[in-house]
N, C-alpha and C positions, 0 to 999 in steps of 0.2 A: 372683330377678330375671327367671329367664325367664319365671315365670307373671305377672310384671306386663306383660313387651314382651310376652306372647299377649293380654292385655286392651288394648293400646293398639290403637286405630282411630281412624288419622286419614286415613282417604279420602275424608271426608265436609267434612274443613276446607279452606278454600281456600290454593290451594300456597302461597304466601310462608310461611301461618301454620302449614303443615306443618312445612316444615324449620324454622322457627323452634322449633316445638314439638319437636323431635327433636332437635335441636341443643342444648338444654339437658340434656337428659338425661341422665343416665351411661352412663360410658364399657357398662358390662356389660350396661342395658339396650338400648343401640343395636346391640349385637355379636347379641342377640337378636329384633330385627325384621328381617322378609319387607320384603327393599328391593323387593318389588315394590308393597308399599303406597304407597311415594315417587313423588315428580312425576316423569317421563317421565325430566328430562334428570338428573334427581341418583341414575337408577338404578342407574347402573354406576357410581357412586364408589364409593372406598374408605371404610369404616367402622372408627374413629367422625371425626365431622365436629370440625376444627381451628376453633375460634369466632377471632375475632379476638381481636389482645392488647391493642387498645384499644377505648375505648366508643363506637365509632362508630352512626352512628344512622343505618341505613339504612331506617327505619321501624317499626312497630309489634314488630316483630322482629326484630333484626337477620340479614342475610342470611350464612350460615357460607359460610366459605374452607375452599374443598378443598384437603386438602395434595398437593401433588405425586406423585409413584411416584419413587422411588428412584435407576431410571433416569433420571427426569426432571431430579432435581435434578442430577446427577452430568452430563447433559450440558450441560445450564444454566451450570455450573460452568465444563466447558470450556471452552465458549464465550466468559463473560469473560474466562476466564483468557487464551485467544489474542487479546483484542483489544489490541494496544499501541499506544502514541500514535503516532500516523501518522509525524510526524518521526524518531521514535527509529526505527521500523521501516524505515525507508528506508534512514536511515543503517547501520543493522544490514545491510542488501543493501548497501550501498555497500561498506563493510569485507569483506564476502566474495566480491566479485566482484574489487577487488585483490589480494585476500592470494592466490586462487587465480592470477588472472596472476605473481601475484609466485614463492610457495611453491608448487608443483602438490602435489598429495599430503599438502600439510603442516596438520596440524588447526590449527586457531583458536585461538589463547588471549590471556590478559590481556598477558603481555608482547608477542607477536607484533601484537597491534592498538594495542600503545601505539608500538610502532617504525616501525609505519606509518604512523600520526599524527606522527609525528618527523622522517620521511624522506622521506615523500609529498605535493609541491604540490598534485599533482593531488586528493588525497583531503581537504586543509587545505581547497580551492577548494568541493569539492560540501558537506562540514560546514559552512562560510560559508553557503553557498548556503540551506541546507537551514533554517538560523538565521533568514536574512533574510525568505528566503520565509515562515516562520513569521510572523516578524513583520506582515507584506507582508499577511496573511490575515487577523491580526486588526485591523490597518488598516480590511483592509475590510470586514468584520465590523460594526464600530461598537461602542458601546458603550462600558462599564468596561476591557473589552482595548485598545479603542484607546488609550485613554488610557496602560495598561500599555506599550503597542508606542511609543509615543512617546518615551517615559521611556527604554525599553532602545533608543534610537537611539543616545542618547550614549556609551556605551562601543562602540558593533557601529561605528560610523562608522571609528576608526580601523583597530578591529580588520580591519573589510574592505580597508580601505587598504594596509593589512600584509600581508595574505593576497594581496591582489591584485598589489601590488609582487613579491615572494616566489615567485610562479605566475607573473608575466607573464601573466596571462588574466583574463578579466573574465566574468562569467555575470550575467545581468538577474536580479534580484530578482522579477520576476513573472510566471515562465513555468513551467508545471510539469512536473518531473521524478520519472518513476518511482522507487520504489527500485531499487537494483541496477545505476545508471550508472556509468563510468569516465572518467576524462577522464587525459591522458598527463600523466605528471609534468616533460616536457619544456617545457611551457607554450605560450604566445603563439597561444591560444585567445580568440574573440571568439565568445562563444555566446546566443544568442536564439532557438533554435527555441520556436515556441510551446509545444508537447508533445514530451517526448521519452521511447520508452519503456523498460522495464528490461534489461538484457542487453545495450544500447549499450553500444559502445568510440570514444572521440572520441580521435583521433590528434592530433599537435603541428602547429602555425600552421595553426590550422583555421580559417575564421570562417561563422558559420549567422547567419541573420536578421538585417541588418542595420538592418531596420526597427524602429521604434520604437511601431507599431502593430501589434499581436497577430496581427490579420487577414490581413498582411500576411506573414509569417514563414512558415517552413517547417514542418509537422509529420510527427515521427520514430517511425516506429515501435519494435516490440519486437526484440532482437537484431539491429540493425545496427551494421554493422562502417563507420567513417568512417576512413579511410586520412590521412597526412600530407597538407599544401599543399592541400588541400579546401576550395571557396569555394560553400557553397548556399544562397540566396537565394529569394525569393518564395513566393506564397501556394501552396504545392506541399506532395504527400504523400511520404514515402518509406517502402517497405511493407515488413513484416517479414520477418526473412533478409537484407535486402540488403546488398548490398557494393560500399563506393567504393573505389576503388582509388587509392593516391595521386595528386597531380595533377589528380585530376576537378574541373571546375565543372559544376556542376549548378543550369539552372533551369528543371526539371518533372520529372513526378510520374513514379514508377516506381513498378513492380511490385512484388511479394513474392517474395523470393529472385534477384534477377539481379544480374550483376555488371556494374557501371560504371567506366568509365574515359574517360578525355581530357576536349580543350576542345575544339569540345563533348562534352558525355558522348555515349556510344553502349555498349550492351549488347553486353558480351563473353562473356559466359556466363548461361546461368538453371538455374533449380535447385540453386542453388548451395548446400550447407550452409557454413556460414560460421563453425562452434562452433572451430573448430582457433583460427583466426584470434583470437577474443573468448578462448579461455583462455590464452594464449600470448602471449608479448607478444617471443618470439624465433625469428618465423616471417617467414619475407621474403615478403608476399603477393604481391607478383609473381609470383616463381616458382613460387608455390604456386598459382597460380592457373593457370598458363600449364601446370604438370604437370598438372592435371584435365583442362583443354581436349585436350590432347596423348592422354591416357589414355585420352579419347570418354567 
């Protein structure tokens, strides 16, 4: 075998019908050709060349697939393996941003996320949510989905109705929500921010975005802390870190990490980290806030 790969010369053929010609070969005489005889870009593959498994016809010879490195597949692999459907992963944030307010320390399990589902308005509400919005996308989407998303109106209709009765809150169907939001299981939340991002905590008789145009609505960043009796409205930002303090209306745009309070808002603190606040849900943020300011 190797005295036949030392008679093979094909630097004289033109590339396609190179590797074509090498590509049939066997496996032992390919293990014995000088890849330097090969076209430019096929000189560092691995040997022997992986033909296709079907008879595709890329021309006079068909052109071979390089099989991957080892590494390659293995991180290929990874990679799908962490992609999950966008809904489910959300919800997957949703469930462990309660269960740590709820349980601190306590791991995760099947029974513990089925009593939260059991016990929890607030987590009943963003699973609604999470449902409709699905739906809501392939609405607009078009297609064979919408048609699907049509069809599953008529069971989600009541279903929402129940959920929504049950919560006393109401969340728009077509605003989007990171994974990993909370909303209080106290309820009588009216929620339309346009965007809201993960690590939010929405406290009880809240209401955001009253508008019914997107444009118009408030957008929430990543780890803000929204306190009870909180009213914010308009095409305004709210930056990440922040903290409303109960009682606040707010209508314009803050910073990242300050703390707001009253009617009108006005900035009580900045720099404020606000993580205590979001994993605890048995923290009197007044005082807690008012100890930092006191502390310098």
């Amino acid at each position: 075998m190797n005295k036949i790969a030392q008679e093979i010369d094909v630097a004289h053929l033109p590339e396609q019908l190179q590797v074509g010609v090498l590509a049939h070969l066997p496996e032992q005489v390919q293990a014995g050709i000088d890849s330097h005889h090969l076209p430019e870009n096929y000189q560092s593959s691995s040997w022997p060349i992986d033909m296709p498994s079907t008879d595709t016809d890329y021309g006079f010879y068909p052109t071979p697939i390089i099989a991957p490195s080892r590494e390659g597949r293995v991180e290929s692999f990874q990679k799908s393996a962490s992609r999950d459907p966008p809904q489910i992963s959300k919800v997957s944030r949703d469930i462990e941003i309660v269960h740590r307010r709820r349980w601190q320390g306590r791991p995760v399990s099947l029974a513990s996320c089925s009593w939260l589902l059991a016990t929890s308005p607030g987590l009943r509400l963003m699973l609604m949510h999470r449902i409709t919005h699905w739906s809501y996308l392939m609405r607009k989407n078009g297609g064979w989905r919408a048609w699907l998303s049509h069809v599953m109106v008529i069971p989600l209709v009541p279903l929402k109705l129940a959920i929504k009765i049950s919560s006393k809150s109401d969340v728009r169907h077509n605003i989007e929500i990171e994974g990993g939001v909370c909303f209080s299981d106290q309820g009588y939340i009216v929620f339309g921010a346009k965007k809201t991002g993960s690590g939010t905590v929405v406290g009880t008789r809240v209401t955001i975005g009253v508008s019914h145009i997107n444009n118009d609505c408030p957008e929430i960043g990543r780890n803000v802390w929204i306190g009870s009796d909180c009213v914010i409205y308009g095409a305004i930002r709210i930056g990440d870190g922040a903290t409303l303090l109960p009682g606040t209306v707010l209508a314009k745009s803050i910073p990242a990490g300050v703390v707001i309070q009253g009617n009108p808002a006005r900035v009580v603190l900045r720099n404020f980290d606000n993580s205590e606040l979001r994993e605890r849900q048995d923290v009197n943020a007044i005082q807690y806030v008012n100890a930092k300011r006191a502390g310098g």
